[in-house]
N, CA, C and O atoms as a printed pandas DataFrame, in Angstrom:
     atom_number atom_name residue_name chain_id  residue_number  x_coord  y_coord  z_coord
0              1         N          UNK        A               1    1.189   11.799  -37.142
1              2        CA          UNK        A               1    0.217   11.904  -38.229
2              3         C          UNK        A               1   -0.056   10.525  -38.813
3              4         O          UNK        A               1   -1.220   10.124  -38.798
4              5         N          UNK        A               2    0.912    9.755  -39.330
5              6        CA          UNK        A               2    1.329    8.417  -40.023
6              7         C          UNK        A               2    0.234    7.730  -38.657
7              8         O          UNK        A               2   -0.932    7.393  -38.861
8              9         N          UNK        A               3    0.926    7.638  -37.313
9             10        CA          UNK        A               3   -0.156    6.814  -36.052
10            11         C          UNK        A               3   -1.693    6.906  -36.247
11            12         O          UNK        A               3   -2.534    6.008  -36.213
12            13         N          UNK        A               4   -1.831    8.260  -36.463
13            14        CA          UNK        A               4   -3.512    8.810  -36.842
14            15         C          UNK        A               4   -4.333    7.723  -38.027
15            16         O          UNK        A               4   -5.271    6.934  -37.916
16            17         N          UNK        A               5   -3.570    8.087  -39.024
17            18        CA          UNK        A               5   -3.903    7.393  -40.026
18            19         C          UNK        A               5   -4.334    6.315  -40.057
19            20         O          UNK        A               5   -5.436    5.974  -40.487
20            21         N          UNK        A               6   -3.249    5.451  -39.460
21            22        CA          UNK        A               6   -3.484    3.550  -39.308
22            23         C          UNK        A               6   -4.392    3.436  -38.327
23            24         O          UNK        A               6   -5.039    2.388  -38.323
24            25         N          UNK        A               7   -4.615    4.229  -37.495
25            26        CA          UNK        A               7   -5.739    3.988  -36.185
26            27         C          UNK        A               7   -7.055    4.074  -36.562
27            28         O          UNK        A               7   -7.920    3.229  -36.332
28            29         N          UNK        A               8   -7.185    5.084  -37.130
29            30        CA          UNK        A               8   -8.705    5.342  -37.694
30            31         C          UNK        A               8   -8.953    4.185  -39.082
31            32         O          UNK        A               8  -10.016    3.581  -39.227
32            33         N          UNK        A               9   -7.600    4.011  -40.153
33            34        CA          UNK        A               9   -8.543    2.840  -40.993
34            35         C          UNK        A               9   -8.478    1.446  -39.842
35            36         O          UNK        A               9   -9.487    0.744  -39.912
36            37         N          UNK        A              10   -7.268    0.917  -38.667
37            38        CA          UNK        A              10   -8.125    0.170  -38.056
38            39         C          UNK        A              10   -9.546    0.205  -37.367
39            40         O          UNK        A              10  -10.318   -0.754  -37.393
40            41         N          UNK        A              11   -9.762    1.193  -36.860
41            42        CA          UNK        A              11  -10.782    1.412  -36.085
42            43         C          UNK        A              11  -12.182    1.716  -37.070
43            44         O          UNK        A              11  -13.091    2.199  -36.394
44            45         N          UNK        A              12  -12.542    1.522  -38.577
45            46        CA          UNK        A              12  -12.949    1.694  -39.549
46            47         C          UNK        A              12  -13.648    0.447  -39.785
47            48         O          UNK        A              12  -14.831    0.247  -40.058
48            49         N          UNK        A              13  -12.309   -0.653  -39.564
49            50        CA          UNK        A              13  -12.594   -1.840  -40.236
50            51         C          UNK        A              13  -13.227   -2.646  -38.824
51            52         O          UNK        A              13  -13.689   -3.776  -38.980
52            53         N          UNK        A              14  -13.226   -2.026  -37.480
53            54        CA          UNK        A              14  -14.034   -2.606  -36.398
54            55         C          UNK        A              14  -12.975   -3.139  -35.241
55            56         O          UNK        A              14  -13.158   -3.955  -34.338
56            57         N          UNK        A              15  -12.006   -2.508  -35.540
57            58        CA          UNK        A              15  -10.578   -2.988  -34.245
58            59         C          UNK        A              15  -10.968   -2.066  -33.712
59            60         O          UNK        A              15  -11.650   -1.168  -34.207
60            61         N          UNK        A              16  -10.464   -2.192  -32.278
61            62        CA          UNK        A              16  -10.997   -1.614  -30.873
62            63         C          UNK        A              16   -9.065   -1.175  -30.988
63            64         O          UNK        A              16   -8.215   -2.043  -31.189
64            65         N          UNK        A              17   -8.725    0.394  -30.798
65            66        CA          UNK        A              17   -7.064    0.563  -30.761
66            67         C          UNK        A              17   -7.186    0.903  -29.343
67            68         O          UNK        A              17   -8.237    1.326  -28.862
68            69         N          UNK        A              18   -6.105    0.717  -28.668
69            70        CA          UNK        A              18   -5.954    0.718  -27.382
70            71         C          UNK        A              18   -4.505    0.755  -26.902
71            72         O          UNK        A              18   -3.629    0.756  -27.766
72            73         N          UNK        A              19   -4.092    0.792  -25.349
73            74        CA          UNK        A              19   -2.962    0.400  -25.008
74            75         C          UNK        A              19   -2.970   -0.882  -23.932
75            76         O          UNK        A              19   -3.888   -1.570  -23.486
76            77         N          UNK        A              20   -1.686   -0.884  -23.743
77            78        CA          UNK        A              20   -1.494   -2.413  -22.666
78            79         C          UNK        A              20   -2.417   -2.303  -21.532
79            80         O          UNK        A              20   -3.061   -3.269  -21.123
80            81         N          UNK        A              21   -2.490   -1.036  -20.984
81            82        CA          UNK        A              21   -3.455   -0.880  -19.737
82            83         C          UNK        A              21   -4.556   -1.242  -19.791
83            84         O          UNK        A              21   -4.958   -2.125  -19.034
84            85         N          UNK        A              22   -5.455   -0.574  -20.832
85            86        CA          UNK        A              22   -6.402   -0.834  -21.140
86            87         C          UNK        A              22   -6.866   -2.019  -21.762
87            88         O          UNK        A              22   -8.061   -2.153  -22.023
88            89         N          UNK        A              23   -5.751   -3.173  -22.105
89            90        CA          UNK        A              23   -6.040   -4.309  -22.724
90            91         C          UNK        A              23   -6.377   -5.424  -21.497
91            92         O          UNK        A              23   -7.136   -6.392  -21.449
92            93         N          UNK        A              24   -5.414   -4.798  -20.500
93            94        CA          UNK        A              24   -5.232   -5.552  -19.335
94            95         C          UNK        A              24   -5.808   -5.224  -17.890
95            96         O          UNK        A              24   -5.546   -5.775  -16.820
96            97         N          UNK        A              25   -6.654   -4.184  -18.163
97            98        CA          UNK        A              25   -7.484   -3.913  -17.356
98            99         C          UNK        A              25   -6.779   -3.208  -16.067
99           100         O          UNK        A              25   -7.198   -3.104  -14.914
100          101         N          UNK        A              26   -5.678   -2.802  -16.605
101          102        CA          UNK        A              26   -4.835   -2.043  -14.997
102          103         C          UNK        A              26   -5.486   -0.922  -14.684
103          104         O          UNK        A              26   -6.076   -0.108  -15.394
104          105         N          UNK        A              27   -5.308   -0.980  -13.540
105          106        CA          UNK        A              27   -5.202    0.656  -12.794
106          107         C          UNK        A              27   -4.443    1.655  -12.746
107          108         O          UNK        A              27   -3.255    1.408  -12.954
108          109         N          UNK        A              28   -4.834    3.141  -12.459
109          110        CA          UNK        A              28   -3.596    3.968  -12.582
110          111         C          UNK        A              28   -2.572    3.193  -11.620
111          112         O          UNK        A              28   -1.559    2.652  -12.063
112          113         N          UNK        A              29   -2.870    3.190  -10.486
113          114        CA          UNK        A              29   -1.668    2.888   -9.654
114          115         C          UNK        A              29   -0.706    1.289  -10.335
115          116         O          UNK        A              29    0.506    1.099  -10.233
116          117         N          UNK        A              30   -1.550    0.522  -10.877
117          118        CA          UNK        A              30   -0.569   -0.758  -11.464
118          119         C          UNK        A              30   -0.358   -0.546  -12.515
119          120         O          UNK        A              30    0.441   -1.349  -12.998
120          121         N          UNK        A              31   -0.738    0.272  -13.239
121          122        CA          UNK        A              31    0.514    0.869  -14.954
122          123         C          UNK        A              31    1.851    1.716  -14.444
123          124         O          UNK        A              31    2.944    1.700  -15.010
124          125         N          UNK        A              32    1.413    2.670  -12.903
125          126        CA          UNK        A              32    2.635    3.188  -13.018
126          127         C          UNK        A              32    4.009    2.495  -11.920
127          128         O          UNK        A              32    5.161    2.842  -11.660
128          129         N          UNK        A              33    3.056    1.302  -11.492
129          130        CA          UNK        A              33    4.290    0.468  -10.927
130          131         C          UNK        A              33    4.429   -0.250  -11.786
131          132         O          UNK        A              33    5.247   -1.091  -11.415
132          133         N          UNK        A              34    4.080   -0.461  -12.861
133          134        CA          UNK        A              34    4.797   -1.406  -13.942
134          135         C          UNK        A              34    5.832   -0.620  -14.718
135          136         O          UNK        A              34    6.976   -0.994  -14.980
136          137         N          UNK        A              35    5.410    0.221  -14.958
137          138        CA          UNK        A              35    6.054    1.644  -15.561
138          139         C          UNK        A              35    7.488    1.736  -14.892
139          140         O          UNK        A              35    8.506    1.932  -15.557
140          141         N          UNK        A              36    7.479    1.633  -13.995
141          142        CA          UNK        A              36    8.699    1.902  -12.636
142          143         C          UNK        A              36    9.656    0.990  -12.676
143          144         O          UNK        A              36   10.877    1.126  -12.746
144          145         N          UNK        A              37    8.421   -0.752  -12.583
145          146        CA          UNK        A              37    9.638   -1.786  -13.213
146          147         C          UNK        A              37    9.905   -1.496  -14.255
147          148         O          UNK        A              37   10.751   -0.700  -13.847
148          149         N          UNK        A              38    9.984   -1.380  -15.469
149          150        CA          UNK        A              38   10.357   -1.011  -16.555
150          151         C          UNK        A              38   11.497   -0.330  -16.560
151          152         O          UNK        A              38   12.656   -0.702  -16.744
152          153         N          UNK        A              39   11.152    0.443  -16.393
153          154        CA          UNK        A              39   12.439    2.059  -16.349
154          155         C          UNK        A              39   13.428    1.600  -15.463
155          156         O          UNK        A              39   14.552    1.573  -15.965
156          157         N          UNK        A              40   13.331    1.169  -14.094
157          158        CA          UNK        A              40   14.485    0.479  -12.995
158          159         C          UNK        A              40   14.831   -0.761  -14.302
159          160         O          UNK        A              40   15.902   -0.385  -14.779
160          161         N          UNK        A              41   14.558   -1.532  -14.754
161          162        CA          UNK        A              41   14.745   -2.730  -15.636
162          163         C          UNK        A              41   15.784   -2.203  -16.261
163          164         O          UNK        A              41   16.925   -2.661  -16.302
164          165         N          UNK        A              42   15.361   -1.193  -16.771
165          166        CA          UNK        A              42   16.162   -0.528  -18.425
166          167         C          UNK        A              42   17.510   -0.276  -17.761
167          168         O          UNK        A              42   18.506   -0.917  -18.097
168          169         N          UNK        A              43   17.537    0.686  -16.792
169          170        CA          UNK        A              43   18.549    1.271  -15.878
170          171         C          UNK        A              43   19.658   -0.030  -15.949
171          172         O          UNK        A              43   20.751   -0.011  -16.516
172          173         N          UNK        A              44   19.031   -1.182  -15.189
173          174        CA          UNK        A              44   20.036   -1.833  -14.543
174          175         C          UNK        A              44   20.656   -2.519  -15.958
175          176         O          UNK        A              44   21.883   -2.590  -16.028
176          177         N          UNK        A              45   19.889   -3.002  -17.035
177          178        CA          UNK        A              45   20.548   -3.134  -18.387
178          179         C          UNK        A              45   21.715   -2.352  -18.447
179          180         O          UNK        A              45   22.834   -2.794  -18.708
180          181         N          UNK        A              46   21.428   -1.159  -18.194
181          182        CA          UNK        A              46   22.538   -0.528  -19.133
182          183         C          UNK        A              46   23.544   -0.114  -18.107
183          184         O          UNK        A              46   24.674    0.035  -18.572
184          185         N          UNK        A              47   23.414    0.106  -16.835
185          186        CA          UNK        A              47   24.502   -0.400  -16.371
186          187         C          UNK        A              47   25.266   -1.730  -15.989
187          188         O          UNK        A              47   26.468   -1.890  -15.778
188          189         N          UNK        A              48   24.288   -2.583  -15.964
189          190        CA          UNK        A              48   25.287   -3.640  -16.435
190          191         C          UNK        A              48   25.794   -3.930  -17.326
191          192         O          UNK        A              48   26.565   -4.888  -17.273
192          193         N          UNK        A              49   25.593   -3.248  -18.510
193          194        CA          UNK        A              49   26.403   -4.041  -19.797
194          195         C          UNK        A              49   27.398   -2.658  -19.753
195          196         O          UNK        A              49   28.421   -2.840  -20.412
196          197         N          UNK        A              50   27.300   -1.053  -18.993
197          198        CA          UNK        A              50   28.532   -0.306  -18.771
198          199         C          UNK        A              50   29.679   -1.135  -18.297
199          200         O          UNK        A              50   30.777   -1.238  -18.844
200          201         N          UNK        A              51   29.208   -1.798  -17.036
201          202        CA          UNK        A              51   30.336   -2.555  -16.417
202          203         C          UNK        A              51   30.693   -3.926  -17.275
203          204         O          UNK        A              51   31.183   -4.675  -16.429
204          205         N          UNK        A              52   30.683   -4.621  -18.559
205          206        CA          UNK        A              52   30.846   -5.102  -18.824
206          207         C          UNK        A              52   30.634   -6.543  -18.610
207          208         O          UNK        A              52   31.317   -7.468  -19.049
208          209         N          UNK        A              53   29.271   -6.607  -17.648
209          210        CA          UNK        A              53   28.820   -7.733  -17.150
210          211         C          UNK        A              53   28.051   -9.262  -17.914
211          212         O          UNK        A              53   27.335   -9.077  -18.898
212          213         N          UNK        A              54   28.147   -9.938  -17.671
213          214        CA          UNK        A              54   27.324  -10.697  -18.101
214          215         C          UNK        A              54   26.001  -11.208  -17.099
215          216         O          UNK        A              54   26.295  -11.540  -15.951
216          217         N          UNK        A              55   24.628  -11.271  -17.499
217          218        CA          UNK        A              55   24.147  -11.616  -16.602
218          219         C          UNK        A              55   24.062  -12.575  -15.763
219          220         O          UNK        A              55   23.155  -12.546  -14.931
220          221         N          UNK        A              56   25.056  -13.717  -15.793
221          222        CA          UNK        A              56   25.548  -14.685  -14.892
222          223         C          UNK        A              56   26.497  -14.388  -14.043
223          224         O          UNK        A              56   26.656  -14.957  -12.962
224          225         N          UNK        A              57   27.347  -13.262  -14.591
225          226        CA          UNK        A              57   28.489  -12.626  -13.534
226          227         C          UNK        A              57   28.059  -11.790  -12.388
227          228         O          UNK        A              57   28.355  -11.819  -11.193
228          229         N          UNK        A              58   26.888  -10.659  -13.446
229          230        CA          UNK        A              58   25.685  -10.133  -12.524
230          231         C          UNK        A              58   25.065  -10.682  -11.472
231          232         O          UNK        A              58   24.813  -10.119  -10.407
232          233         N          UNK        A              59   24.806  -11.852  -11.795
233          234        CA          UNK        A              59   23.591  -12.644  -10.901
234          235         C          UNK        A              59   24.502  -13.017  -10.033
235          236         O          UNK        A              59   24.409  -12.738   -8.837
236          237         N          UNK        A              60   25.536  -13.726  -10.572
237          238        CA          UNK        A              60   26.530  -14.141   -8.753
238          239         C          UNK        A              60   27.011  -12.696   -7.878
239          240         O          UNK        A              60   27.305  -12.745   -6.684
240          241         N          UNK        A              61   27.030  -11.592   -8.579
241          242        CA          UNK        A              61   27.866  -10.194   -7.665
242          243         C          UNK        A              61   25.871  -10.279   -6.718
243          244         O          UNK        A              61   25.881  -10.269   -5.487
244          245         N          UNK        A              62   24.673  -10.339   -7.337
245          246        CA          UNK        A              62   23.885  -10.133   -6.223
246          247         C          UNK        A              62   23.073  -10.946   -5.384
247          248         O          UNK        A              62   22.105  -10.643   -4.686
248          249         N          UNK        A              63   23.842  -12.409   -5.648
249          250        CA          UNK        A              63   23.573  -13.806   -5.426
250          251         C          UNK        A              63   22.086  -13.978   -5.550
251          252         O          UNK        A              63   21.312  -14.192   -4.617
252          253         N          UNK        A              64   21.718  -13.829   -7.118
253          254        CA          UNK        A              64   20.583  -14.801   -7.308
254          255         C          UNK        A              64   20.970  -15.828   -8.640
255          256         O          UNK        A              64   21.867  -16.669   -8.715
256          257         N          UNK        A              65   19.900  -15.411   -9.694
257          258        CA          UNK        A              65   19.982  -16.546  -10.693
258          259         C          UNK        A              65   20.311  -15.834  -12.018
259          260         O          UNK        A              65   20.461  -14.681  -11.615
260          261         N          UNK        A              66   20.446  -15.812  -12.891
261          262        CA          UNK        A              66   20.420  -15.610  -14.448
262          263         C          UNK        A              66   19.234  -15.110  -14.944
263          264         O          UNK        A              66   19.188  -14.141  -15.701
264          265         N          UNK        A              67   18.225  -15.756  -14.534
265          266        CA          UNK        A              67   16.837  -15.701  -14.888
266          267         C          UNK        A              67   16.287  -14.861  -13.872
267          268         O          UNK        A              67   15.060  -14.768  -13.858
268          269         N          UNK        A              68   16.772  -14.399  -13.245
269          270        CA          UNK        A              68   16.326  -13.998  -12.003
270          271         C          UNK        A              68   16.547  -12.059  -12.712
271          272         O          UNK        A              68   15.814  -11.084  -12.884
272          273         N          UNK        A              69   17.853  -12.374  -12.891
273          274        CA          UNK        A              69   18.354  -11.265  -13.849
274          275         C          UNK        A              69   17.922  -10.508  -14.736
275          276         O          UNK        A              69   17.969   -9.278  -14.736
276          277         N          UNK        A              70   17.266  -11.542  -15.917
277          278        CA          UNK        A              70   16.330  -11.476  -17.107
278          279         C          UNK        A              70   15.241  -10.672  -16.183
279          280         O          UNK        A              70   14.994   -9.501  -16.474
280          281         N          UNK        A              71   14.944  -10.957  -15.674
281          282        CA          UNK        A              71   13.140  -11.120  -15.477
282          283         C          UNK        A              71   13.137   -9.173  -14.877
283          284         O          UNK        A              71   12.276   -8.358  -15.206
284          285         N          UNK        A              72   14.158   -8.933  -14.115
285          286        CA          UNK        A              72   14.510   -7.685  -13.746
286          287         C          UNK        A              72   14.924   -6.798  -14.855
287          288         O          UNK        A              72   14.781   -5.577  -14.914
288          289         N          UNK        A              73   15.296   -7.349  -15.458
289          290        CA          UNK        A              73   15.701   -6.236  -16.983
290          291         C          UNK        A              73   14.872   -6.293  -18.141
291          292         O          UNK        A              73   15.072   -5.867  -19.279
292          293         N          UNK        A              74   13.525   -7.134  -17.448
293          294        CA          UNK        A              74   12.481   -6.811  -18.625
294          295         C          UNK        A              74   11.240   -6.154  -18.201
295          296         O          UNK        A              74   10.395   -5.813  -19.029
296          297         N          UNK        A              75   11.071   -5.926  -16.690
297          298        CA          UNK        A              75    9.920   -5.465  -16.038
298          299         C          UNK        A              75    9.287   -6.408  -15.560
299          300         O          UNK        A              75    8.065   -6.252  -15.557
300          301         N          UNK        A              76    9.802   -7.645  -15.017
301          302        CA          UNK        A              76    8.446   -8.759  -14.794
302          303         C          UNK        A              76    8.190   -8.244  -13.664
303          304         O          UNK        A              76    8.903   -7.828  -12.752
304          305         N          UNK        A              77    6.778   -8.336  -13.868
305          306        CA          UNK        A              77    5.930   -7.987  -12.480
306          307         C          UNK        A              77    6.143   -8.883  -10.845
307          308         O          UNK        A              77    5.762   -8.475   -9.748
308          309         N          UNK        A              78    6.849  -10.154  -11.140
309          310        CA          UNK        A              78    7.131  -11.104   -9.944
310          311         C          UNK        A              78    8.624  -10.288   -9.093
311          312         O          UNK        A              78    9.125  -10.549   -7.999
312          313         N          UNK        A              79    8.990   -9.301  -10.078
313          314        CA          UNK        A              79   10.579   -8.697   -9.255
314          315         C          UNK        A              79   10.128   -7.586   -8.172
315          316         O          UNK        A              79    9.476   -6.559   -8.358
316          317         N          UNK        A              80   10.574   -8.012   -7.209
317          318        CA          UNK        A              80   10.338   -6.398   -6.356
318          319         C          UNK        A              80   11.279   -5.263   -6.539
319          320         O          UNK        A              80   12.361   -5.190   -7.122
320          321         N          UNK        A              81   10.308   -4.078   -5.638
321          322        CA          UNK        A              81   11.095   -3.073   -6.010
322          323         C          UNK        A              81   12.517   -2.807   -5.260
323          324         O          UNK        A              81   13.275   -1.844   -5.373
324          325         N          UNK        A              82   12.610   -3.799   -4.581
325          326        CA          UNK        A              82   13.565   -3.978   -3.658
326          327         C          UNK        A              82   14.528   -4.487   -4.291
327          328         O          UNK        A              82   15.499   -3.870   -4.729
328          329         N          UNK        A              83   14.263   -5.930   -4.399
329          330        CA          UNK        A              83   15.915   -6.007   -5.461
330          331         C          UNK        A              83   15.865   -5.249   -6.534
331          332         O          UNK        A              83   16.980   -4.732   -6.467
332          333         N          UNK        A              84   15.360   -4.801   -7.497
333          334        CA          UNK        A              84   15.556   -3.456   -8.317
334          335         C          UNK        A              84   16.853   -2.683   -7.882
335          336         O          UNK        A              84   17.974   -2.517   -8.363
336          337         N          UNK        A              85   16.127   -2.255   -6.655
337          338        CA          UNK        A              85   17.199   -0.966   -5.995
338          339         C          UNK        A              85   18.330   -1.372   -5.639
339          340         O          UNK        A              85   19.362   -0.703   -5.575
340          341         N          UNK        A              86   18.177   -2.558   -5.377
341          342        CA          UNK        A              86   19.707   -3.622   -4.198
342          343         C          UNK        A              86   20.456   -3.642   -5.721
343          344         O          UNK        A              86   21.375   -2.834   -5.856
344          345         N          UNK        A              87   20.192   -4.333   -6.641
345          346        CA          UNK        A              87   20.729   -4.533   -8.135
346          347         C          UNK        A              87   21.142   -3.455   -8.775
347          348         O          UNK        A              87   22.072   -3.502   -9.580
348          349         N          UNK        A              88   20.490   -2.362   -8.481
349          350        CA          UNK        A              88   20.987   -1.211   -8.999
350          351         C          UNK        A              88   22.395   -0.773   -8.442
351          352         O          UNK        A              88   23.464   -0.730   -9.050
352          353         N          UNK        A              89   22.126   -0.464   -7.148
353          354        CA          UNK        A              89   23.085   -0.072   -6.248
354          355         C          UNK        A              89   24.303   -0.798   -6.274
355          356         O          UNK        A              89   25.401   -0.256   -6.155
356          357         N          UNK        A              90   24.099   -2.205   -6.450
357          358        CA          UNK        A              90   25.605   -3.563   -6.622
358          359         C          UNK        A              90   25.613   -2.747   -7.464
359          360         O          UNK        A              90   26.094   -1.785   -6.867
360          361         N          UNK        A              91   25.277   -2.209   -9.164
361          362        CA          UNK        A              91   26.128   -1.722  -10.420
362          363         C          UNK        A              91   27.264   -0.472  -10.042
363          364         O          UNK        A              91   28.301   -0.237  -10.662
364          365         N          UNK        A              92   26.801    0.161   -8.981
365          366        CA          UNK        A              92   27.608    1.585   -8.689
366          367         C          UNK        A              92   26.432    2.712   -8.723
367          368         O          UNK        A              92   26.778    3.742   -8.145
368          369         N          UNK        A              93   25.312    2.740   -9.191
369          370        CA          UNK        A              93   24.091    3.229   -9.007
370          371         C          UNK        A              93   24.630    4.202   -8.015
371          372         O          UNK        A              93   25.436    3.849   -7.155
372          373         N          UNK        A              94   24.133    5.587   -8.143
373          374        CA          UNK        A              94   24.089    6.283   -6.736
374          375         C          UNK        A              94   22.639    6.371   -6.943
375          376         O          UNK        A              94   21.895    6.091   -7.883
376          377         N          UNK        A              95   22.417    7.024   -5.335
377          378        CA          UNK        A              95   20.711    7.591   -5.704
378          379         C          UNK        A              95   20.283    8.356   -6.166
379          380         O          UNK        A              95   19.083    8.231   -6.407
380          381         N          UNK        A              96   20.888    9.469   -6.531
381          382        CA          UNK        A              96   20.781   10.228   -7.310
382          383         C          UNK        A              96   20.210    9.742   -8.889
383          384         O          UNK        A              96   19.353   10.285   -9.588
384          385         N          UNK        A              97   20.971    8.601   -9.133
385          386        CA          UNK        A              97   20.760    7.589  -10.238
386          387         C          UNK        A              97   19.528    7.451  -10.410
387          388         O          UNK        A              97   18.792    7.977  -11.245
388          389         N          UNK        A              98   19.235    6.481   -9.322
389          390        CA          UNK        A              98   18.165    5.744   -9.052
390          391         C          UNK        A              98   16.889    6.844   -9.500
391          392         O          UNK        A              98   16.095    6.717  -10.432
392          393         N          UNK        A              99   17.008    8.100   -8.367
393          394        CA          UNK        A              99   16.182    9.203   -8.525
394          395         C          UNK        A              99   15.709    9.498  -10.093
395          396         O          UNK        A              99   14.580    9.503  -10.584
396          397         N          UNK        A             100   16.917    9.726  -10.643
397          398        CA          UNK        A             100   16.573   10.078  -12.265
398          399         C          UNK        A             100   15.480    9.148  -12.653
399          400         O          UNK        A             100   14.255    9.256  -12.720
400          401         N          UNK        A             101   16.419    8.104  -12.908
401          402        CA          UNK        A             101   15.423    6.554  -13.588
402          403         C          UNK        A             101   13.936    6.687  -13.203
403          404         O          UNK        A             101   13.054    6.710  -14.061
404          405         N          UNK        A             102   13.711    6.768  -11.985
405          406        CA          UNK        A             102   12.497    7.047  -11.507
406          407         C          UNK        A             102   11.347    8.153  -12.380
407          408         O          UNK        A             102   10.206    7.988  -12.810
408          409         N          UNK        A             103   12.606    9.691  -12.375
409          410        CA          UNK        A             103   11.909   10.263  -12.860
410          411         C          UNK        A             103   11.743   10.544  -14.510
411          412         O          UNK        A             103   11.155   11.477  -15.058
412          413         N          UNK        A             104   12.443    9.448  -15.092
413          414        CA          UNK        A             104   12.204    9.417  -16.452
414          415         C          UNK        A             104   11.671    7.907  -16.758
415          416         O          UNK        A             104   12.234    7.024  -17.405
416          417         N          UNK        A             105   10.382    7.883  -16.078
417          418        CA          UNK        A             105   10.023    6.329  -16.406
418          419         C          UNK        A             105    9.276    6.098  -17.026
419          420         O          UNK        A             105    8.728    4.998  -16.965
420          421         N          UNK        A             106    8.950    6.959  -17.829
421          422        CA          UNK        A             106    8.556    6.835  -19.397
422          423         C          UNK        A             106    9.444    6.313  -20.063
423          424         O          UNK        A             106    9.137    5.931  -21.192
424          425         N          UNK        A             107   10.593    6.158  -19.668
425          426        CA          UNK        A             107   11.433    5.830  -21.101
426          427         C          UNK        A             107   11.595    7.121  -22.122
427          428         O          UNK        A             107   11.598    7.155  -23.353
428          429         N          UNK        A             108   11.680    7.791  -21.494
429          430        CA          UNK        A             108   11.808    9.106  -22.647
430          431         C          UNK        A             108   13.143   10.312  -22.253
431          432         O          UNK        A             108   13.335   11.282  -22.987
């Protein structure tokens, strides 16, 4: 209700309300592979910080970088979905795991 509210006096005063997709001109198919990084991102967060990792300890168990790390646990679009899954799987990930994450990649 409160969302309603602020949308319409922005959209009143001549703001265009929108989402990221639409700001950025994606397609269905590239919101919901971003969507995917995201949710795999979130996943591997939180099992790595289950296992008590740091993301430098992380990054040497799947021999890349730190940043390499970051960039996977925030959704950057340069990560494939491949190391995603490889990163997942180093945490103890089953697929079953994986499966879920997938299917809650809304974040919800």
């Amino acid at each position: 209700m409160m969302r309603s509210i602020k949308q319409k006096k922005l959209e009143d005063k001549g703001w265009k309300v929108g989402n990221a997709a639409e700001f950025l001109g994606l397609s269905y198919e590239e919101q919901a592979l971003l969507d995917l990084k995201i949710a795999l991102g979130r996943q591997l967060k939180t099992y790595r910080l289950r296992n008590k990792w740091t993301q430098v300890q992380f990054s040497q168990l799947v021999k890349s970088s730190q940043s390499r790390v970051a960039k996977m646990e925030s959704g950057d679009p340069s990560v494939s979905l491949d190391l995603l899954f490889k990163s997942l799987l180093a945490t103890g990930a089953t697929q079953q795991d994986l499966a879920q994450a997938i299917n809650n990649k809304t974040g919800k």
